[in-house]
C-alpha positions in Angstrom: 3.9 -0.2 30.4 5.9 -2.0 27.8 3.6 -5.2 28.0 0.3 -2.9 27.7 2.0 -1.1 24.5 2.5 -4.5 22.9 -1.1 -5.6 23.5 -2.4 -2.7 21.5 -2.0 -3.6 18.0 -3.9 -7.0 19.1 -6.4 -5.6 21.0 -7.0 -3.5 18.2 -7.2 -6.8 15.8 -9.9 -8.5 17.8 -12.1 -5.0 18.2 -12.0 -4.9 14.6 -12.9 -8.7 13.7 -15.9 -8.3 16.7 -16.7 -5.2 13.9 -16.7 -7.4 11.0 -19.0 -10.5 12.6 -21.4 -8.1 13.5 -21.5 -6.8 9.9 -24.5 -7.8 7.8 -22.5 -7.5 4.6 -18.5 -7.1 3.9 -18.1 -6.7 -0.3 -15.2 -8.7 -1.5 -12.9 -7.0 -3.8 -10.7 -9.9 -4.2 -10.4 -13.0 -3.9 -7.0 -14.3 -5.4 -4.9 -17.3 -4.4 -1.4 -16.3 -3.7 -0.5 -18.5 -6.7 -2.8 -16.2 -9.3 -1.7 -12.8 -7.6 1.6 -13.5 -8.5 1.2 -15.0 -11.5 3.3 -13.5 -14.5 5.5 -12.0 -12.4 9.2 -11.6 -13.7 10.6 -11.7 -9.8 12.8 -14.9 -9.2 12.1 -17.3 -7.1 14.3 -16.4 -4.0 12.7 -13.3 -3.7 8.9 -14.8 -4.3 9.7 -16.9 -1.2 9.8 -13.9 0.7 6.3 -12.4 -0.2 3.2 -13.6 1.1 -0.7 -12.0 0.3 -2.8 -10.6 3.7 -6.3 -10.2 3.5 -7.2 -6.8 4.7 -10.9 -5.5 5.5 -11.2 -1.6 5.4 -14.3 1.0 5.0 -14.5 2.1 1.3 -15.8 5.2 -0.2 -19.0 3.3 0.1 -19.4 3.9 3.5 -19.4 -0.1 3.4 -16.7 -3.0 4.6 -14.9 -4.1 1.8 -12.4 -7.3 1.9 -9.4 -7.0 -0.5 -5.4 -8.9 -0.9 -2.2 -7.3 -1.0 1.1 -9.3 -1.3 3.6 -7.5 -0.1 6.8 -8.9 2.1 6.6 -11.5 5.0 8.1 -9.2 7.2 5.9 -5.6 6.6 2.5 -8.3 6.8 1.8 -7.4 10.1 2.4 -3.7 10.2 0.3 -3.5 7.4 -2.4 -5.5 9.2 -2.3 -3.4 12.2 -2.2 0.0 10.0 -5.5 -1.4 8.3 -6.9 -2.1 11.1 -6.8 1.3 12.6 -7.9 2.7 9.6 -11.0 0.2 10.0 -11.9 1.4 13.5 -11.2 5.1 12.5 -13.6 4.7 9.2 -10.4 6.2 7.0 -11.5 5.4 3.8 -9.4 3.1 1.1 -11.2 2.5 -2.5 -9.9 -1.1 -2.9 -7.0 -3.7 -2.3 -6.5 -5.9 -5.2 -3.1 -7.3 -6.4 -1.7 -6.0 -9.3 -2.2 -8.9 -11.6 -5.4 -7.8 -12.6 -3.9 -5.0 -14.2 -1.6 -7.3 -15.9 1.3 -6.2 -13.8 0.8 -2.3 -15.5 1.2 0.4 -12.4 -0.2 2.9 -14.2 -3.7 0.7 -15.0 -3.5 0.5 -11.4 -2.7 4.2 -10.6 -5.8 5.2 -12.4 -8.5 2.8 -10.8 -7.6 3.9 -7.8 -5.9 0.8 -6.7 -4.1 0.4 -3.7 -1.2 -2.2 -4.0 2.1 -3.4 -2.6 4.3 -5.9 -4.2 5.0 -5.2 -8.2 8.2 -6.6 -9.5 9.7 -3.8 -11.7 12.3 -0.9 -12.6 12.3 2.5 -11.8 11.4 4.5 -14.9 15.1 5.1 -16.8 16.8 3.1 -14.5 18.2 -0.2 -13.9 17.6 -0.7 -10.2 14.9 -2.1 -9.0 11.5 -0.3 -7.3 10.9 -1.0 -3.5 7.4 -2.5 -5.3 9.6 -5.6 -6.6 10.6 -5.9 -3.2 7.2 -6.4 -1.3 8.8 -3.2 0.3 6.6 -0.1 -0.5 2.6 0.2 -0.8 0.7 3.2 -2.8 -2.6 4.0 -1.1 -5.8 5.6 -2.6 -3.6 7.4 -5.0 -6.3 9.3 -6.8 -6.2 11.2 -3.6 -3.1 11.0 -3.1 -0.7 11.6 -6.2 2.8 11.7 -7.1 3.7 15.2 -8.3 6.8 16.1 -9.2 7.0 19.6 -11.3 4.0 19.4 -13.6 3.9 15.9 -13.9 1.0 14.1 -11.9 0.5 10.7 -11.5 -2.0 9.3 -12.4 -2.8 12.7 -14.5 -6.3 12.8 -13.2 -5.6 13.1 -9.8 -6.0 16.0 -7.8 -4.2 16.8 -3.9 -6.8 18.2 -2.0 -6.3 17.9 2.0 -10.3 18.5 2.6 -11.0 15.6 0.5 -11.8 12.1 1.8 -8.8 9.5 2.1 -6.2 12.0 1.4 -3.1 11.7 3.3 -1.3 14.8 5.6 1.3 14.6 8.2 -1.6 14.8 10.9 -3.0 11.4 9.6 -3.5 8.8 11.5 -3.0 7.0 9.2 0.7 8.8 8.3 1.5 8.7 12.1 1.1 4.9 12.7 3.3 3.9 9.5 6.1 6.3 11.1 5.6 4.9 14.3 6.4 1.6 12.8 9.5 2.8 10.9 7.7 3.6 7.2 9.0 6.0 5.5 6.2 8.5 3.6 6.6 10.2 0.3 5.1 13.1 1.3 7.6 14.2 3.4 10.2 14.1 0.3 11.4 17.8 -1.0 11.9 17.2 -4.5 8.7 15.9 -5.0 5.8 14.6 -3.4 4.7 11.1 -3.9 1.5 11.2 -1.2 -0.1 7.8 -1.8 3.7 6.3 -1.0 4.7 4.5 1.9 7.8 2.5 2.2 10.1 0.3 4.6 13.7 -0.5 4.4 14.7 -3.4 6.2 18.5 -3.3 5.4 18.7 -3.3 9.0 17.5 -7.0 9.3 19.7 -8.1 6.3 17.3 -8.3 3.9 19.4 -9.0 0.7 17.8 -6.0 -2.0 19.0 -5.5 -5.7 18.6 -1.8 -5.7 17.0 0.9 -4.2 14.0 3.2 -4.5 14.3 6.4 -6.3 11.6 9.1 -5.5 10.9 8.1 -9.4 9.2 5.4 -8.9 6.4 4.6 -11.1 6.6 3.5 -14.1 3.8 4.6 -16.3 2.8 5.4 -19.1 1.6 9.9 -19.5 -1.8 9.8 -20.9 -2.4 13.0 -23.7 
């Protein structure tokens, strides 16, 4: 039973690349090189070693196949894959996948274009420690849809939870479900505030050498009037 279980995820990789080649058009949201997606970064080089960019193919709110980047951590690269790839063959919608560069390395540009993104080496607002983003450690996903809200502050401001809505996230998501089954960790499920579009993975576990930790204040952005 244990071999079958394992042969899942890549079962579920080739189903989903059989999807694609049959595909008269994927859109390409990005197209990077790892060297441009992280360029400008502030992150030293013993922690850059430890990132690497995946490119990911998911449904948009198109209704089309879209191919995007995300640089995140060599060791969350393949649950991220396989999360994606679900989505793909379960037609969960994400708007787009481009590394933060493009916004110049601002989370709240991001936020508000309805970016989803991984790696972004940064502080937490008023703090000194570091965000699981500068990590490769934490991805926000269609967070238009899916917001951080803490009190009245929502970010990004125009954003709006609705769980009818298309590419929002609940605890009876799929996509919710596979990231716990893989040991995420999902800001919904936090009680002093909600940060829907927030998944995260600690990998203390494995020794992973980490400057600070995540606070449930993570983004730091700018509030628009």
């Amino acid at each position: 039973m244990k071999k079958i279980t394992n042969f899942i995820p890549l079962l579920l990789i080739i189903i989903s690349y059989g999807c694609l080649e049959d595909s008269s058009e994927v859109i390409v949201d990005s197209h990077y090189t790892f060297e441009e997606a992280i360029k400008g970064t502030k992150a030293p080089e013993d922690l850059v070693k430890h990132l690497e960019m995946i490119t990911l193919t998911y449904y948009s709110f198109d209704g089309k196949l879209h191919q995007g980047q995300m640089v995140t951590h060599k060791d969350l690269a393949v649950d991220i894959k396989e999360v994606f790839m679900i989505m793909q063959a379960n037609k969960f919608p994400i708007r787009k996948v481009i590394p933060i560069v493009k916004y110049d390395w601002d989370d709240g540009s991001s936020l508000i274009d309805d970016n989803s993104s991984c790696f972004n080496y940064r502080q937490i607002t008023g703090e000194t420690n570091l965000s699981m983003h500068s990590l490769g450690l934490a991805i926000d996903l269609n967070p238009l849809e899916n917001p951080y809200i803490k009190g009245g502050i929502v970010l990004p401001p125009q954003a709006v939870y609705s769980i009818n809505s298309l590419g929002t996230f609940t605890e009876e998501s799929i996509v919710v479900k596979e990231f716990k089954k893989r040991g995420w960790e999902w800001g919904g499920n936090w009680n002093s505030l909600k940060d829907y579009q927030h998944f995260q993975k600690n990998l203390s576990q494995m020794k992973l050498r980490s400057s600070g930790e995540e606070s449930h204040t993570n983004h730091n952005v700018t509030l628009l009037p």
